[in-house]
C-alpha positions in Angstrom: -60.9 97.7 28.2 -61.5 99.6 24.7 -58.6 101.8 23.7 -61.1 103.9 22.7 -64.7 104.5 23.4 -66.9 106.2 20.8 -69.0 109.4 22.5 -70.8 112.0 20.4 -67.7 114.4 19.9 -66.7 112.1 17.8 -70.1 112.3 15.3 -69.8 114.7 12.4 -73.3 114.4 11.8 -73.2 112.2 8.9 -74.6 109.5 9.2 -72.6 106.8 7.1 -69.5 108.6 8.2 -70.3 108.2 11.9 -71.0 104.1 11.1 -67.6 104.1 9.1 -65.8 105.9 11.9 -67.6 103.9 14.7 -66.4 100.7 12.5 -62.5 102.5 12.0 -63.0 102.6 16.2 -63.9 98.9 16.6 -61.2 97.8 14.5 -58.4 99.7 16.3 -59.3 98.3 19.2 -59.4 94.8 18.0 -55.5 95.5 16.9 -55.2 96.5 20.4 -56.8 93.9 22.2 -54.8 91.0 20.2 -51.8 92.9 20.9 -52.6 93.0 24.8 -53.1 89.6 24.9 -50.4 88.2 22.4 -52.1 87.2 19.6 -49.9 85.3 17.1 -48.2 87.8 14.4 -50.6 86.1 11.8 -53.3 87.4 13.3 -52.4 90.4 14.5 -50.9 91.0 10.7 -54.4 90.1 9.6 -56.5 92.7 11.7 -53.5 95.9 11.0 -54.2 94.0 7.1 -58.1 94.3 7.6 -57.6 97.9 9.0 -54.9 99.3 6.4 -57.9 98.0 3.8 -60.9 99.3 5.7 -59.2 102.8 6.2 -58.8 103.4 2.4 -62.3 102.1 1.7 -63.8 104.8 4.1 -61.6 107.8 2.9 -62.4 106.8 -0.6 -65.9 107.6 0.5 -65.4 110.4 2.4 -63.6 112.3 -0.5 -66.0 111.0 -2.6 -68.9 112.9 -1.0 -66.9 116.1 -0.4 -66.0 116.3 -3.7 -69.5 116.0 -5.1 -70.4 118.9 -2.4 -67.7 120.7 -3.1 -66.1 121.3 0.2 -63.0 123.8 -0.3 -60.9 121.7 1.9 -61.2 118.5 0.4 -57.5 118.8 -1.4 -56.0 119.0 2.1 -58.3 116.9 4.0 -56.9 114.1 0.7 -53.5 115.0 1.1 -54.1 114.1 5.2 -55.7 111.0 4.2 -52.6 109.7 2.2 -50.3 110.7 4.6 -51.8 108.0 7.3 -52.4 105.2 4.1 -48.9 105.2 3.6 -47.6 105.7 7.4 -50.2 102.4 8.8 -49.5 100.6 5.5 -45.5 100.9 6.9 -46.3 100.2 10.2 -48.0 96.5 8.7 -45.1 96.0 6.3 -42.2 96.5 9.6 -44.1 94.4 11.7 -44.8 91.3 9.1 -41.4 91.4 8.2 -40.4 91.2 12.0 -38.6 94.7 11.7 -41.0 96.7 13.9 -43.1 95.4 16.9 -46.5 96.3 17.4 -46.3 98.4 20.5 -48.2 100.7 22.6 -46.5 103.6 21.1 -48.2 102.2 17.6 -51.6 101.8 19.0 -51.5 105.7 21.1 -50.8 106.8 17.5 -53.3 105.3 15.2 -55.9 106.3 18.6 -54.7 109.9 18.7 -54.4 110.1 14.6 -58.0 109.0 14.4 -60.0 111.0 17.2 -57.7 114.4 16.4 -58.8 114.0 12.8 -62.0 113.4 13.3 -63.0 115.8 15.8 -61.1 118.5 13.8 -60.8 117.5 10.4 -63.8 115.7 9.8 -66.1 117.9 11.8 -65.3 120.6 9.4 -66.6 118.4 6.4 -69.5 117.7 8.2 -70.3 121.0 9.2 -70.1 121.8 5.5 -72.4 118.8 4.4 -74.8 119.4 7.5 -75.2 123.1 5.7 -75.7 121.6 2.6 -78.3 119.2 4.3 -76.7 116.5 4.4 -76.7 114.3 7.5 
């Protein structure tokens, strides 16, 4: 079963965010299912890896296209962004260097982290963009 299951509160109405967020979703619970069913610390290394690299890709993009709208939040919405880089990109380093297990507790937080800023952070962005007609 999917740790989490994409459903339109999730959309902000932008398209190639939805897709990016959709693909954030499917990646988390990949992590998840090789931790469930004891995937080697290799590969589970190599999917948090995969996910630490996709996440920055898709911010970059997302700040990218608030900035050239101009959304007033996008300093904040950044400073969010960097915040989770560094806390996943820990998270990967603990657990390749056999300090930090991959856990449940790990996965409820990089679920939670990612559908509260989404349906709260992001929607504001794409309220703004969707004004702006963008979608």
């Amino acid at each position: 079963m999917a740790l989490i299951t994409w459903n339109d509160s999730y959309s902000v109405k932008v398209k190639q965010m939805d897709e990016q967020h959709k693909k954030l979703v499917e990646m988390i619970n990949q992590l998840h299912e090789a931790m469930k069913v004891g995937k080697g610390k290799q590969v589970v290394g190599d999917v948090l890896g995969s996910l630490v690299s996709y996440t920055k890709t898709h911010f970059a993009s997302e700040e990218a296209l608030m900035k050239t709208h101009g959304f007033t939040g996008f300093e904040e919405h950044k400073k969010a962004h960097t915040s989770l880089v560094g806390q996943v990109g820990d998270i990967r380093k603990k657990f390749m260097e056999g300090n930090a297990p991959l856990t449940q507790d790990v996965m409820t937080f990089l679920k939670d982290w990612l559908v509260k800023h989404i349906q709260q952070s992001d929607q504001k962005y794409g309220q703004f963009l969707n004004g702006k007609g963008v979608s």
